[in-house]
ROMAR-953908 format. One record per residue (C-alpha): z negated, y negated, x negated. Coordinates in steps of 0.5 Angstrom, whole numbers, plus 2048, in hexadecimal, padded with zeros to 3 digits. Example, Ala and Ser with C-alpha at 12.3 -4.5 7.8 and 13.67 -1.06 7.14 Angstrom:
<rofis>
7F08097E7/7F28027E5/
</rofis>
This chain:
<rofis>
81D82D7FF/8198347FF/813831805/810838803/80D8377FC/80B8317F9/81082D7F4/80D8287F0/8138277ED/81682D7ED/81C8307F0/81E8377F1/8258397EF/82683E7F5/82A8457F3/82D8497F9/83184D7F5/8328527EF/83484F7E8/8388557E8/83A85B7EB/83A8637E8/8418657E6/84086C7E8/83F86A7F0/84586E7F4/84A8697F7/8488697FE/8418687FB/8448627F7/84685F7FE/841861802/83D85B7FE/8428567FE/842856805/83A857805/83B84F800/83F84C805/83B84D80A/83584B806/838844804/83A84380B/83384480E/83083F808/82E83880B/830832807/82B82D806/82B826804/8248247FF/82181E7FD/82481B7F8/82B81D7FA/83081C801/8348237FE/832829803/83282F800/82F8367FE/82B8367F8/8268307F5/82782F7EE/82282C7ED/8258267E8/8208217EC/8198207EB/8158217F2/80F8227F4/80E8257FB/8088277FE/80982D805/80582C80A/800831807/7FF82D801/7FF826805/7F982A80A/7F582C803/7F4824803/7F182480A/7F481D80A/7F4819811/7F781380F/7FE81380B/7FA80D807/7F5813805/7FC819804/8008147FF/7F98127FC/7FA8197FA/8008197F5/7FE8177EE/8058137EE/80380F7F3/8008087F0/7FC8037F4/7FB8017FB/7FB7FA7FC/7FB7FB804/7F67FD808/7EE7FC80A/7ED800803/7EF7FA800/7EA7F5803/7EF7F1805/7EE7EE80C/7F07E680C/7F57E4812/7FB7E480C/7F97EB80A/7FC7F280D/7F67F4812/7F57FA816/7F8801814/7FC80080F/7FD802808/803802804/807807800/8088047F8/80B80A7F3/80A8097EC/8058037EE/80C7FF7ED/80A7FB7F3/80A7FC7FA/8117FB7FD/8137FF7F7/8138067FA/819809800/81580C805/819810809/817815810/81C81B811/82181780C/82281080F/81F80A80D/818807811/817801812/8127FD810/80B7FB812/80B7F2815/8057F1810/8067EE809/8017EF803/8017EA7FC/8037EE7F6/8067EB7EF/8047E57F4/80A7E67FA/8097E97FF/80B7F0800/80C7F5807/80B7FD806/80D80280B/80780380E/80580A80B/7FF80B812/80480B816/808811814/806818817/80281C814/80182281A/808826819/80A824812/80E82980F/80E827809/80D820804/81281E7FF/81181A7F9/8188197F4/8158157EF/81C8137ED/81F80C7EE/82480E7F4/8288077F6/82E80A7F5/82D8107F9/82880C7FF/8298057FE/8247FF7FD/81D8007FB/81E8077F8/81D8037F1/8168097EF/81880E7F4/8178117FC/813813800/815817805/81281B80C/81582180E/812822815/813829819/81982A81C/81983181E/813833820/811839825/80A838828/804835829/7FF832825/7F982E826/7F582B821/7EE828820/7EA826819/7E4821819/7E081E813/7DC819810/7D981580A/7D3817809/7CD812809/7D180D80C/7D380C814/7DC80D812/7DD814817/7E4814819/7E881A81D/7EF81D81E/7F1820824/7F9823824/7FE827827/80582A825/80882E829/811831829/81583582E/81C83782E/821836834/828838837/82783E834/82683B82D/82A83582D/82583082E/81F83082A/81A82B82B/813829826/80E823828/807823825/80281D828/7FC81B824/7F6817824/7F281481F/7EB810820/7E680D81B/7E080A81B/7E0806814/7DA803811/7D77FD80E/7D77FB807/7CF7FB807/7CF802807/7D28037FF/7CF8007FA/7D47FD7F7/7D77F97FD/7D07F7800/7D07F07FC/7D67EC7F9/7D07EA7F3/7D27F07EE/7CE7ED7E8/7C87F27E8/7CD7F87EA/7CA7FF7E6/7D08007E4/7D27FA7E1/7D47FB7D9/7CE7F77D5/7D47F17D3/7D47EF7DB/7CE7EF7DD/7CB7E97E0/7D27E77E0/7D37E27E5/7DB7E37E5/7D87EA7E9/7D47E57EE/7DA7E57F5/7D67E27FA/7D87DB7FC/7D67D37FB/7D97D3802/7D27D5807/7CE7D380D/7CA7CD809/7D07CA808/7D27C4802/7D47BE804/7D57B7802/7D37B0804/7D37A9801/7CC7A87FF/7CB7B07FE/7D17B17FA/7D27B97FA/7CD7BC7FD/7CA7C2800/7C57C6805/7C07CA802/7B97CD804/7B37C8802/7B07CD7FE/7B57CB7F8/7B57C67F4/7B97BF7F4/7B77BE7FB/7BA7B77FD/7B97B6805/7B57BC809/7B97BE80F/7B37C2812/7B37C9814/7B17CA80D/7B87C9809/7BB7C1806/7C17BE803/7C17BE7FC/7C67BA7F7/7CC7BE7F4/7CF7C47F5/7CD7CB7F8/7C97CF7F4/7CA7D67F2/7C47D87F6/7C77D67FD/7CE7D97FC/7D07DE801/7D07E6800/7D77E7804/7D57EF803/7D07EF809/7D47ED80E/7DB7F280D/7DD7F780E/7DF7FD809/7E380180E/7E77FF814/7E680281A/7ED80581D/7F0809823/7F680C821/7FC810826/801813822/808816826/80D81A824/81481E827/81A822824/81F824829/826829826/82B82A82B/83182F828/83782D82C/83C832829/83C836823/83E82F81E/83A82A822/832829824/82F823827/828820823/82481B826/81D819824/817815826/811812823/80C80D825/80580B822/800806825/7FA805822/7F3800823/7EF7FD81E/7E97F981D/7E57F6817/7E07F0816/7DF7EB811/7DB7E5812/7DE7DE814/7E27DA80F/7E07D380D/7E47CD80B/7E97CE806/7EA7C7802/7EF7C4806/7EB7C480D/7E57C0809/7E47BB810/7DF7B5812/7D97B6815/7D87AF81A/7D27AB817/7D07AB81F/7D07B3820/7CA7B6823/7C87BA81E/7CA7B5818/7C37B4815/7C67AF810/7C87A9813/7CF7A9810/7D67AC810/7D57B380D/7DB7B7809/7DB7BF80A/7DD7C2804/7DA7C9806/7D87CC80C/7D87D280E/7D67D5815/7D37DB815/7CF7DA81B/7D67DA81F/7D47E281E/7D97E781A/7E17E781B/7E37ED81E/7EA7EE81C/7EF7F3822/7F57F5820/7FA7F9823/7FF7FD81F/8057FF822/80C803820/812807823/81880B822/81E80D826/824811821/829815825/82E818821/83481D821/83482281A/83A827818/83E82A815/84782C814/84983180F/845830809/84282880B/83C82680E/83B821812/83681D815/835815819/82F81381B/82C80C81F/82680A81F/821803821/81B80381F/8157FE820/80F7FB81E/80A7F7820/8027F481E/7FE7F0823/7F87ED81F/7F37E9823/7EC7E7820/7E77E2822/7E77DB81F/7E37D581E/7E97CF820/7E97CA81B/7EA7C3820/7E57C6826/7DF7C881F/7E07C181D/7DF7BE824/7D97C2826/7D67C081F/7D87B9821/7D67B9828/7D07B482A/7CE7BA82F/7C87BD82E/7CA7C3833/7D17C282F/7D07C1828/7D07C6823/7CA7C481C/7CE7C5816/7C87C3812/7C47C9814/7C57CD80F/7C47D580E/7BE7DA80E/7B97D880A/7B67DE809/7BD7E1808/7C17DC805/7C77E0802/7C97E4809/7C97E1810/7C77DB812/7C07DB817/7C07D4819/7C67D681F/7C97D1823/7C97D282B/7CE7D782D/7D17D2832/7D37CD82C/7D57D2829/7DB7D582E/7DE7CD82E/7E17CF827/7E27D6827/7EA7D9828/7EE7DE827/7F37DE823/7F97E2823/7FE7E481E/8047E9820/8097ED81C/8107F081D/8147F4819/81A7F881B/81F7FD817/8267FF81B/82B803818/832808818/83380C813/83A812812/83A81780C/83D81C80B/83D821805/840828803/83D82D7FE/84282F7FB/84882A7FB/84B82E7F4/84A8347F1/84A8347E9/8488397E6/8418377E4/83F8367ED/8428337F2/84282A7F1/83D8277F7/8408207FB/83C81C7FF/83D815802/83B810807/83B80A80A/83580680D/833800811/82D7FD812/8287F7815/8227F5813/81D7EF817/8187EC816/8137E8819/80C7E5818/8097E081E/8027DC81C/7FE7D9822/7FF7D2823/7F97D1820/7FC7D4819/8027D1819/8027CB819/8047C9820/7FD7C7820/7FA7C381A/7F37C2819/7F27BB819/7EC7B8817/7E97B581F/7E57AF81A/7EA7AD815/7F07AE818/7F37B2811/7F67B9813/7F37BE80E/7F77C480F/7FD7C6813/7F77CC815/7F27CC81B/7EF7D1819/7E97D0814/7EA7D480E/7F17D680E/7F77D280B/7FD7D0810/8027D6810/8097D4813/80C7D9818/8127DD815/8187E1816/81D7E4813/8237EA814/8287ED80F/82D7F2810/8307F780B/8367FB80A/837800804/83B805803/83980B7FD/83C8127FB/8398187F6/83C81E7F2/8388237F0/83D8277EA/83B82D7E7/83D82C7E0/83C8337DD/83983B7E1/8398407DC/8348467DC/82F8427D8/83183B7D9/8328357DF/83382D7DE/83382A7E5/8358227E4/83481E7EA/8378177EB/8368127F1/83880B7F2/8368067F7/8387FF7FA/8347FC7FE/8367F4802/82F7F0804/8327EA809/82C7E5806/82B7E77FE/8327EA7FC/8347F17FA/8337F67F5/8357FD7F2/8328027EF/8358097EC/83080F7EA/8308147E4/82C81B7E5/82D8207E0/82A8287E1/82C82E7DC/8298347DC/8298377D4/82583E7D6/8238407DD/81B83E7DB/81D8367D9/8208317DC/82182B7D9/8238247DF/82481D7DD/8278177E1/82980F7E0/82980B7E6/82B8037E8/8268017EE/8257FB7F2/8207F87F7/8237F27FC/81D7EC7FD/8197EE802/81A7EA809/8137E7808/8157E4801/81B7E2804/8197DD809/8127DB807/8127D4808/80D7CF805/8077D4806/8007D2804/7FB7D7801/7F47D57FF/7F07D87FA/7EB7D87F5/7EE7D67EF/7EB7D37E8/7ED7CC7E6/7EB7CB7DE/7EC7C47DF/7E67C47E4/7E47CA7E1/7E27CC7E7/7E47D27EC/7E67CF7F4/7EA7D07F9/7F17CE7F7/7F77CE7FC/7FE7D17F9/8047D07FE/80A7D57FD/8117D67FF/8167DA7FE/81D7D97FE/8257DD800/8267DB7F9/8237E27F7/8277E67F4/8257EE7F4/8217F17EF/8247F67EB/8217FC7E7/8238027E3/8208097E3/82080E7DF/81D8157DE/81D81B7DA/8198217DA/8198297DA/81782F7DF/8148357DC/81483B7E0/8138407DC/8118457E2/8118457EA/80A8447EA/80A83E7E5/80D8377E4/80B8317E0/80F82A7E0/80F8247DC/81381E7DD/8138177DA/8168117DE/81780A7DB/8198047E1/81C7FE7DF/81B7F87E3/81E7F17E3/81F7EA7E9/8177ED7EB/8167E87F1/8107E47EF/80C7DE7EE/8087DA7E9/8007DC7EB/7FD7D67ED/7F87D77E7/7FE7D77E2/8007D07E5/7F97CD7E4/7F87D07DD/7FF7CD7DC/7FE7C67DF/7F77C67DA/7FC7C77D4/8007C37D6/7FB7BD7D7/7F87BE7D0/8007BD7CE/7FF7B67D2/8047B87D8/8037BD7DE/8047C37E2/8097C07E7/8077C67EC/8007C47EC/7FF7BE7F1/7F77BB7EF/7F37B67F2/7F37B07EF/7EC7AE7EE/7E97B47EF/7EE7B97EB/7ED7BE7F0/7F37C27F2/7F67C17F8/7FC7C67F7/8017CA7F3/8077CA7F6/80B7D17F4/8117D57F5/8147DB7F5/81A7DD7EF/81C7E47EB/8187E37E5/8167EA7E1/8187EF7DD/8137F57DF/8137FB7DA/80F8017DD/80F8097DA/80B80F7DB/80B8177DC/80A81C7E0/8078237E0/8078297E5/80482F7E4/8048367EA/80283D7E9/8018417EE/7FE8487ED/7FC84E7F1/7F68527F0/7F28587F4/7ED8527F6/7F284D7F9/7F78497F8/7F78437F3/7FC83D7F3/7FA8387ED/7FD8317ED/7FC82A7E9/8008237E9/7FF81F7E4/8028177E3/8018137DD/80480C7DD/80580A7D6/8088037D6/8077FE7DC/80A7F77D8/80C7F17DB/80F7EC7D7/80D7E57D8/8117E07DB/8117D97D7/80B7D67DA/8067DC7DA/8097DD7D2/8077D67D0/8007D87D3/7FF7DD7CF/8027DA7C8/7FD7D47CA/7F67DA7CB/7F97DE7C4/7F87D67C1/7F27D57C3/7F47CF7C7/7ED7CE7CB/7F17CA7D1/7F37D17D2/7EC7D57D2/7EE7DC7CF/7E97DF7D4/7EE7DE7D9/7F37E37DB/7FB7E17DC/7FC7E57E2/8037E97E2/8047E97DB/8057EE7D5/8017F47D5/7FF7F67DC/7FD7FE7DC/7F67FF7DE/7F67F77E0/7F27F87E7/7F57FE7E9/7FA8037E5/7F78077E1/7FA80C7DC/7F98137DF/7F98167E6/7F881D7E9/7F68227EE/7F58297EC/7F582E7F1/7F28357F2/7F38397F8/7F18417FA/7F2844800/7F084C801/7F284E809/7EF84980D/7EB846809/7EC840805/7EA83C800/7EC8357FB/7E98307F6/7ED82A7F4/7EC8257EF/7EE81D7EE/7EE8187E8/7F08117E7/7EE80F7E1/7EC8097DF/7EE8017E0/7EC7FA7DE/7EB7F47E3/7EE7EE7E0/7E97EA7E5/7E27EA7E1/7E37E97DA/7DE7E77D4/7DF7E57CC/7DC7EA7C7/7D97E87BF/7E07EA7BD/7E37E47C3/7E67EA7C6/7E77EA7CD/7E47EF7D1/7E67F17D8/7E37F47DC/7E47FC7DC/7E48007E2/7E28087E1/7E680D7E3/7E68117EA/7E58187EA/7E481C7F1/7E48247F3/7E58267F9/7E382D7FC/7E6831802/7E5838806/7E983B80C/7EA841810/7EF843814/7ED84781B/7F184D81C/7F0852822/7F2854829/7ED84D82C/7ED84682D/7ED844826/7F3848824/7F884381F/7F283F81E/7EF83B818/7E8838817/7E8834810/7E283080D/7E282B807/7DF826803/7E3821800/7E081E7F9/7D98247F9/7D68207F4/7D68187F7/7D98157F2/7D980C7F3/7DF8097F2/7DE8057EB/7DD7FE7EB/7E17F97EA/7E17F17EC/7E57F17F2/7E27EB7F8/7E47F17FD/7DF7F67FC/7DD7F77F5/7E37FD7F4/7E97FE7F3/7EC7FF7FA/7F28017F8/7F18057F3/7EA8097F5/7E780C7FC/7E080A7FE/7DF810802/7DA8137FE/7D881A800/7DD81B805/7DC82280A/7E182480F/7E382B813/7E982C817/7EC83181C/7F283481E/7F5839823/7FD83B824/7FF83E829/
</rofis>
């Protein structure tokens, strides 16, 4: 890959010599250049591209990749490889990571994001550093409604990158398991010579987010050349900001939002804050359900003093809790980042590699406390202290706000140790490398222990009781709680609770390959096979509290409610799993025809792969270059693709979520528990690619691509969405039966759970197109480089698995049981749905005139609906909510010093990303009122940064 000049999917054919020489030359002339040739391809490196184990001479150019150089990848003043990809139009959503909001025990914390090209789903995308396979973050994330892992994109290094490759082409025939969208590969510096230190700064502007980047990278040559070493150390540190300093994410309550379209407003789909808050709901036999209020509201049917009563029924919306006051938007975090290469040439045919990386990262956040889910409803004792009632009292919500807020550490660990030989005999390259790598989270918040809350509650002690019936903040009564317990009760309850992860990634691997197996008359026949072994582990250990080895057991009635200790988490058991893979692969390249106006390469691939828990599979790979003239090129590929059950979907065992799930039955919308499990019986999800395109190239200076790429996908690991299994048992119930996986209370009809599992269900039909375009130009006033990267997602079709499609025929007949306002998640049509959406792209323009420099870029997302707040209009259409498209532009300015002084090689750099503040458009998401996933909330970002080689 020419590391020099952005590709964005083109390949340069290289050219070294003459297509013809002038007869008229002497003889001696003749041989004179015939010895000039030989040496010419003897001095010519062969080199292996992503895309292809085939070392050789020239690129052809029959794959579609976008690489960005280093010069690219320092335009986009990234500090973060979640900020670097975000870059990439073929980039889909990131599911991972603080921007997403998502911050329970079950979610992925700290620093973290994923890597999800074409939006296939994480999981779905190779990531590969120098080559070889990274292992994959320890947390997990619910996506398609299983849990998914990702390489940890935060943890690769950013500081002595040489390049980015992205090969948006399934690959599983060349690469293995998860290249079904295509790889990601970091191509580190291994050969630098120098020094380089490095420092940039920048912050969100009207917020307190400031974050900083210090960095080193140096290289040296020894033993007279045959020993070259490359390290670079980087630190990263960020102060975050909180969700009160946006707009949009300061209140969970969006009914009112400017913003809104006229359809939605006063909507009370688009009100997030939670029946679950400091004045508590409860229920007693001469009350039946009843709640804690201010004493200014009506209905008041006991006065508790202090300005606040007991009132029948349940909570009102006016007392609901604003979640938005207490989180935070932006973690902060501390982040180290290490790298070394080492070559040792030990004779002519032979050299020694070695390669060390290490990242450590701190992060820290805050939420409020947790409340009770519906399994932790305990008894308070008629005979506690602050039991005004003079009866046993059944919690049914509660949360602890004056407990203070949750702060949330986590440590992000990785590392990796590769040592290998590389090459060559005769005309074959050879290289065989081994490596370990590891990764590991410790995540320890602060909690309310659920036995010791109850105690302290029940507690006859005034020193040791705690008053549940206190209510919140009059004054305010959406946010905090102004009626604070004592400290001292409060620290009987308070724990911290610990999860930890491990993930780990060992492998051998020998390949060889030669260039220029056979001579036909059209080239020379490229060969390359290889053989691979891998291991793969997994590990998830939950504190006691979560596991289930300490159940919370109501200390009144002797029930157990939940294999959970911790007030607001459901049990989670501890988990492991291992798997070791074996594969085997080859690849030709042949050149079909080389004419003087003409060349039609053809690639074919084939790989086997053997997985020890869930079977095997084998895959082949088609790809076809011709070039008709030399201004036109024309690429097509097909390719068989397959991705192993992740280790979590494999040994999930009987794990319960929480969440919030509407019950048309009750018509009401409340904490529901859905137990999931996976199973070895999962079979590998298998997909086919295809891709057809063109490269015009008309000149030097210019370059316009064009590529369409269908993807096929079948035995998608899955699961029926808790909200299906309800909408399913409503229509089953009109008919007379049940729904066998919704288990009901008997006389208040209340779910108890859903029991689930995992299975291969769908089919999944995705397709879309890619354009580049570059144009670089030369002028008396300095050099230009235009450049723009589009992708277009035509087609995002999930075909319905035999449940969700007797949901869908039931809302198209207008069965009411089955209200037609209610989505039948992860079904149908799903482009735009919460993410995807149609066009992506980046433009750039960049000048430079001697020592001064200057770019602007510009990025688009077009718009997207949130399947989430729907509303039916006069023509009974269903409305769901739309999310406006998000456009930014970015400035920069540079100089470069030059001169007999101290800042000679220098470069000082000042920028703006997002000049025009534009907002992240709203959408209905309970985390911050945007989609994190999709949209940043940086605003208005400035920065500035410098760096001196020497």
């Amino acid at each position: 890959m020419n590391n020099n000049k952005k590709t964005y999917g083109v390949g340069l054919k290289l050219s070294y010599l003459s297509a013809c020489l002038c007869s008229a030359l002497a003889t001696n002339a003749l041989a004179a250049e015939e010895e000039d040739k030989q040496v010419a391809e003897e001095s010519i490196e062969r080199v292996s591209v992503v895309g292809s184990n085939i070392k050789r001479a020239v690129d052809s150019g029959s794959l579609p990749v976008t690489t960005l150089t280093e010069e690219d990848i320092e335009n986009t003043m990234a500090m973060s490889g979640d900020d670097l990809l975000r870059q990439i139009p073929q980039m889909g959503e990131v599911n991972f990571g603080a921007s997403t909001g998502n911050g329970g025990v079950n979610d992925a914390r700290g620093d973290v994001a994923s890597i999800n090209l074409r939006g296939l789903g994480t999981g779905n995308t190779l990531t590969l550093l120098n080559g070889r396979r990274v292992v994959t973050h320890p947390g997990t994330q619910t996506e398609n409604f299983v849990p998914v892992t990702t390489v940890n994109s935060n943890a690769l290094p950013i500081s002595g990158l040489r390049s980015l490759e992205v090969l948006r082409d399934g690959a599983a025939a060349i690469y293995g398991s998860d290249a079904v969208a295509g790889v990601v590969n970091y191509k580190l510096k291994d050969d630098y010579e120098g020094h380089k230190v490095s420092f940039s700064y920048g912050g969100s502007e009207g917020t307190s987010l400031r974050e900083g980047t210090v960095s080193y990278l140096g290289g040296v040559s020894l033993n007279e050349g045959k020993t070259h070493l490359t390290g670079s150390l980087s630190y990263f540190d960020r102060e975050g900001m909180m969700a009160s300093e946006r707009d949009y994410a300061k209140s969970h309550d969006l009914r009112e939002y400017p913003t809104l379209p006229e359809g939605f407003i006063g909507d009370t789909q688009l009100d997030n804050r939670t029946t679950t808050t400091p004045w508590g709901e409860f229920r007693s036999g001469s009350l039946n359900t009843f709640h804690i209020q201010p004493d200014s509201m009506d209905g008041c049917v006991q006065d508790l003093g202090n300005g606040i009563c007991a009132d029948k029924g349940s909570l009102s919306r006016d007392l609901r809790f604003d979640r938005g006051t207490t989180r935070s938007l932006v973690s902060d975090v501390d982040r180290l980042n290490f790298y070394g290469y080492a070559t040792h040439e030990l004779s002519d045919s032979l050299e020694f590699f070695s390669e060390i990386t290490y990242y450590k990262a701190n992060s820290e956040r805050t939420r409020e406390q947790a409340g009770n889910l519906t399994a932790q409803r305990f008894t308070i004792d008629d005979n506690a202290y602050y039991n005004p009632f003079g009866e046993d009292v059944d919690v049914r919500r509660y949360r602890p706000i004056d407990a203070g807020p949750r702060i949330i550490n986590v440590e992000n660990t990785s590392y990796r140790i590769l040592g290998g030989f590389e090459g060559n005999f005769g005309d074959w390259d050879w290289d065989s490398a081994m490596f370990y790598t590891a990764a590991e989270t410790n995540d320890v918040a602060n909690r309310v222990q659920a036995s010791k809350f109850q105690a302290a509650v029940n507690s006859t002690n005034p020193d040791l009781a705690y008053n549940i019936f206190n209510g919140g903040d009059i004054n305010n009564p959406n946010a905090g709680d102004g009626t604070l317990n004592s400290q001292a009760v409060i620290d009987q309850f308070m724990v911290d609770v610990q999860r930890d992860g491990k993930t780990s990634l060992a492998s051998v691997d020998f390949k060889v390959s030669n260039g220029q197996l056979w001579s036909l008359p059209s080239g020379d026949i490229g060969l390359a096979m290889g053989v691979e072994y891998r291991r793969e582990t997994f590990e998830d250990i939950r504190d006691p509290l979560l596991n289930g080895s300490n159940p919370f057991i109501d200390s009144v009635t002797g029930e157990e409610l939940s294999g959970s200790d911790v007030l607001g988490s459901s049990h989670t058991p501890n988990s492991d799993a291992s798997r070791n893979v074996a594969s085997v692969y080859a690849e030709l390249l042949i050149p079909l025809l080389d004419s003087y106006s003409q060349y039609i390469e053809l690639q074919i691939a084939g790989r086997y792969e053997n997985f020890s828990d869930v079977g095997s599979a084998a895959k082949p790979k088609v790809a076809l270059y011709w070039e008709p003239i030399d201004w036109l090129s024309i690429r097509a590929s097909y390719a068989g693709g397959f991705r192993a059950p992740g280790l979590p979907q494999v040994s999930a065992e009987g794990v319960p979520r929480s969440n919030g799930l509407y019950d048309p039955i009750l018509d009401e919308t409340y904490g529901i528990i859905d137990i999931r499990s996976g199973s070895t019986d999962l079979k590998p999800e298998e997909s086919v690619n295809s891709s057809v395109g063109f490269v015009l190239n008309p000149t030097s200076n210019f370059t316009f691509t064009a590529d369409y790429w269908q993807i096929e996908q079948k035995n998608i690991v899955g699961i029926l969405p808790g909200s299906s299994h309800l909408l399913y048992d409503s229509l089953l119930r009109s008919q007379g039966s049940s729904n066998p996986a919704v288990i009901r209370d008997g006389s208040t009809m209340e779910v108890i759970q859903i029991n689930n599992d995992y299975l291969n269900l769908n089919i999944r039909n995705i397709e879309g197109v890619d354009f580049s375009f570059l144009y670089s130009l030369e002028t008396d006033i300095g050099e230009w480089d235009f450049s723009a990267n589009v992708a277009h997602l035509i087609k995002f079709y999930q075909d319905a698995d035999p449940i969700s499609a007797e949901l869908i025929a039931a809302q198209k007949a207008g069965n009411p049981t089955v209200p037609a306002d209610r989505t039948v998640a992860g079904a149908g049509d799903l482009i735009k749905e919460n993410g995807r959406p149609e066009w992506r792209g980046r433009a750039e323009i960049n000048w430079r005139l001697d020592q001064i420099g200057a770019g602007v870029s510009y990025n688009y997302i077009s718009d997207v609906i949130d399947t989430s707040a729907t509303y039916t209009d006069d023509n009974d259409e269903v409305i769901k909510l739309p999310v406006d498209n998000f456009e930014t532009i970015n400035l920069y300015a540079d100089y470069r010093f030059k001169g007999a002084h101290f800042l000679d090689n220098s470069k000082l750099r000042l920028g703006v990303r997002n000049i025009t503040d534009e907002q992240p458009p709203l959408a209905d998401e309970l985390a911050h009122g945007y989609f994190g996933s999709l949209h940043s909330n940086r605003g208005r970002y400035f920065y500035m940064s410098f760096s001196k080689s020497f």
